[in-house]
PLY file of the C-alpha trace (Angstrom):
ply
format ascii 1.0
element vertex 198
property float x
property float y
property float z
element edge 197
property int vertex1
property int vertex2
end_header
0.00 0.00 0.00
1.44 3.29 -1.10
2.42 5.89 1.73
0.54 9.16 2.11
1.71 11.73 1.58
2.84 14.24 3.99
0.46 17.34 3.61
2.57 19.00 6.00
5.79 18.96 3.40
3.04 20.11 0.67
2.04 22.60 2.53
5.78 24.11 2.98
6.32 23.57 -0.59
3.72 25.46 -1.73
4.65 28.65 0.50
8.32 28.65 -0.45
7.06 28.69 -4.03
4.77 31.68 -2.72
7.90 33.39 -1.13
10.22 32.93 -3.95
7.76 34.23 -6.32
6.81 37.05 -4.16
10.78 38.03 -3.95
10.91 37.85 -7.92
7.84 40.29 -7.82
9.51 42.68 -5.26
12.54 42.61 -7.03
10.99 43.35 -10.26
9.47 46.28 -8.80
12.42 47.38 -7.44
14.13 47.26 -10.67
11.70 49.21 -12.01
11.36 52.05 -9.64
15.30 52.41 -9.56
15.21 52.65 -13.68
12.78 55.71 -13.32
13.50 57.65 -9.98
17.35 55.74 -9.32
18.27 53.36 -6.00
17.77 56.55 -3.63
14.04 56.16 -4.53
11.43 55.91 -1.32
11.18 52.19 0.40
7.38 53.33 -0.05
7.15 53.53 -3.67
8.69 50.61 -4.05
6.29 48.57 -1.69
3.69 50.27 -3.44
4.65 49.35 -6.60
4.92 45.57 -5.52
1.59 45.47 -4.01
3.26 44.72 -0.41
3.57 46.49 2.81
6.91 48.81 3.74
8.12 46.21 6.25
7.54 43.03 4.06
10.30 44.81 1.96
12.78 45.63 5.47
12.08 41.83 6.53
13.55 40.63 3.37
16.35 43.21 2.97
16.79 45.33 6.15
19.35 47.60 4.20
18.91 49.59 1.04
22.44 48.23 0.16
21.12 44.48 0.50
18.23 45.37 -1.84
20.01 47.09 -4.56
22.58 44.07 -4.65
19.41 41.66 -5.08
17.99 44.09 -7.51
21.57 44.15 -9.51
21.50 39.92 -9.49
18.02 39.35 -10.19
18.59 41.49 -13.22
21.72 40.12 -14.38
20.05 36.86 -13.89
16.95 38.26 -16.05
19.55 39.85 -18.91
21.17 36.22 -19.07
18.24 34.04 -19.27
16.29 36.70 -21.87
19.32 36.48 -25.04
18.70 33.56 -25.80
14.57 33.67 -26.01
15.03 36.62 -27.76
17.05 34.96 -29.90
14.41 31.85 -30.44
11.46 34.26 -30.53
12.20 36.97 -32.11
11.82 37.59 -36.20
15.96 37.80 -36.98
19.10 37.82 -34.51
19.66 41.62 -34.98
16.32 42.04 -33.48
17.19 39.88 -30.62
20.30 41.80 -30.21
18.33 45.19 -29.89
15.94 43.99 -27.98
18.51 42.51 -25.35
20.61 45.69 -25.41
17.60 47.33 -24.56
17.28 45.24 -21.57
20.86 45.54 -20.59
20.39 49.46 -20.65
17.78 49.03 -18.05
20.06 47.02 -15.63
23.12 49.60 -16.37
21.00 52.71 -15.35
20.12 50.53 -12.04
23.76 49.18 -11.95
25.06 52.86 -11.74
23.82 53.39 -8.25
25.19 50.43 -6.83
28.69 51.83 -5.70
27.04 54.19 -3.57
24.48 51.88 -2.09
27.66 49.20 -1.17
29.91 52.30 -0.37
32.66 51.24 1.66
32.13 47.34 0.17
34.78 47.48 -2.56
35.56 43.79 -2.28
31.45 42.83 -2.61
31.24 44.95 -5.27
34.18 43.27 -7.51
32.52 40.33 -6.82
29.16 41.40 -8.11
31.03 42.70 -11.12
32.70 39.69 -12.04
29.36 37.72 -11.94
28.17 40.21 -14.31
30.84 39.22 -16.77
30.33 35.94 -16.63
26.65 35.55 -17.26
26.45 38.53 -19.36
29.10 38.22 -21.44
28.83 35.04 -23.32
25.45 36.03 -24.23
25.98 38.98 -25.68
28.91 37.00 -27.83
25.88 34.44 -28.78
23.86 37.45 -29.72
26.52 38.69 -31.68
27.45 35.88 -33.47
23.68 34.83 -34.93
23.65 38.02 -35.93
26.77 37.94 -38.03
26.17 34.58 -39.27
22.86 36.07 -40.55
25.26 38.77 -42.25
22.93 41.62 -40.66
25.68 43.03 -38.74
29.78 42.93 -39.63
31.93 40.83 -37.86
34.60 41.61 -35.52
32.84 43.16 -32.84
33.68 41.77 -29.59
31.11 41.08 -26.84
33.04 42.85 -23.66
33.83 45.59 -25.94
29.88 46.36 -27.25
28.90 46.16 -23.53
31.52 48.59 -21.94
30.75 50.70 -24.37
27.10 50.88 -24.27
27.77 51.01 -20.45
30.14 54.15 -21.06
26.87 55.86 -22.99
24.86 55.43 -19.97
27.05 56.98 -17.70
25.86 60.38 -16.38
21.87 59.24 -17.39
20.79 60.36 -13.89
22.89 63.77 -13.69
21.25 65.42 -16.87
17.93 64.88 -17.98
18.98 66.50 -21.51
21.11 63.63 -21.97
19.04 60.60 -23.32
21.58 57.09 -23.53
19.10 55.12 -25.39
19.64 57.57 -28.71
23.21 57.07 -28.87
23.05 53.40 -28.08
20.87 53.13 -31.39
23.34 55.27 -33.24
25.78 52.37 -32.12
23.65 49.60 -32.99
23.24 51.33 -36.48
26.23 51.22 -37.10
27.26 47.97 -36.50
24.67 46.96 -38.96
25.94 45.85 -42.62
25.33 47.97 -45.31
22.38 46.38 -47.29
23.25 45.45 -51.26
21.68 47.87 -54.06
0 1
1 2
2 3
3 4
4 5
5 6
6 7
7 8
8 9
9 10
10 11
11 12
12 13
13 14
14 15
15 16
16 17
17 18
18 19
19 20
20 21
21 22
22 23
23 24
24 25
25 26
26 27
27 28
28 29
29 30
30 31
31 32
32 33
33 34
34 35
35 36
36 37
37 38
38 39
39 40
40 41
41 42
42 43
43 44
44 45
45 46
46 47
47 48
48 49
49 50
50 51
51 52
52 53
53 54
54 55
55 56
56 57
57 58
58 59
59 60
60 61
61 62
62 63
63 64
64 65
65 66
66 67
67 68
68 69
69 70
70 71
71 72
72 73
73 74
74 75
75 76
76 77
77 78
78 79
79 80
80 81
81 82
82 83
83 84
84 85
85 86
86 87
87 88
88 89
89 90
90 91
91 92
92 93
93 94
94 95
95 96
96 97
97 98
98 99
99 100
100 101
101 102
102 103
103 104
104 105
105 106
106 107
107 108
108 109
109 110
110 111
111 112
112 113
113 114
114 115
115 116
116 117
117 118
118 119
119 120
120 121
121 122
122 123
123 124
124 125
125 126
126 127
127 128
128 129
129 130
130 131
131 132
132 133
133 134
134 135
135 136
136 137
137 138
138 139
139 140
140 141
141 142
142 143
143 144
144 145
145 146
146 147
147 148
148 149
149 150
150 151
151 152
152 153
153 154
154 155
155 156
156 157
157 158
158 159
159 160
160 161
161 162
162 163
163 164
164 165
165 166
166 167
167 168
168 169
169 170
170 171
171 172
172 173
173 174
174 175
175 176
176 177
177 178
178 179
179 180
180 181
181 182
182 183
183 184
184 185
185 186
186 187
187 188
188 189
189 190
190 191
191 192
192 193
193 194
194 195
195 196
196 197
């Protein structure tokens, strides 16, 4: 005769799913808020923007610093896992490359802040760095590489080198409102792009 089974182990499951997904939801918000008003934005709009109370938020991360640096991995983990279903979905590789890059912009404007939230934390903050590499990195080379193969961009670009310097454009985003990253990034995409036969 077949066990039972345990509701009680069901039941624990079902709220770490809850939890986890409620995080993901948080952190999502987060993300967003920090794109429009940067990481000094309110604890308030933030829990307002996730649906959840103030100190649901200061359970989870009871520093600004520790929220940020969730923010900064859930969206590296979000740029890394998107390339390559942008790459499946979308209608050629150069439009999976734009639409990742556009992606990756959001993350850098939130990334930007992150010094200052970790302050002191140099060695934390070479760490996060280095994970950002490594996930980021080889899909942006992916990214790259369909689209060359599809001869809609030339080769020779490397990935490190498109991603510093779209990072470089976005410096300064939050200083000057005049200055909009997202135009010049285009420019950059443009002119990656192959020049199309007569």
């Amino acid at each position: 005769m077949p066990a039972a089974s345990d509701p009680g182990k069901t039941t624990s499951r079902g709220k770490r799913a809850d939890a986890a997904r409620n995080e993901r939801a948080l952190l999502a918000a987060a993300a967003e808020v920090f794109v429009s008003s940067g990481v000094d934005a309110p604890i308030r709009t933030i829990a307002a923007r996730a649906g959840v109370g103030v100190g649901t938020i200061y359970r989870h991360f009871p520093a600004r610093a520790d929220l940020v640096v969730a923010v900064y991995r859930h969206q590296v983990e979000a740029c890394a896992e998107t390339g390559p279903r942008l790459l499946a979905d979308a209608t050629t590789p150069l439009a999976a490359l734009r639409g990742w890059v556009d992606l990756f912009v959001d993350f850098l404007v939130t990334k930007h802040g992150l010094a200052t939230a970790m302050q002191s934390d140099s060695s934390g903050f070479d760490a996060l760095h280095a994970y950002f590499l490594d996930r980021l990195v080889p899909v942006c080379e992916q990214l790259l590489d369909a689209a060359v193969a599809a001869e809609e961009i030339e080769p020779g670009v490397q990935p490190y080198e498109l991603m510093r310097g779209i990072g470089n454009l976005c410096i300064g985003r939050d200083s000057d409102p005049r200055y909009d990253p997202r135009r010049l990034v285009e420019l950059l995409l443009r002119g990656l792009e192959r020049p199309q036969a007569a």
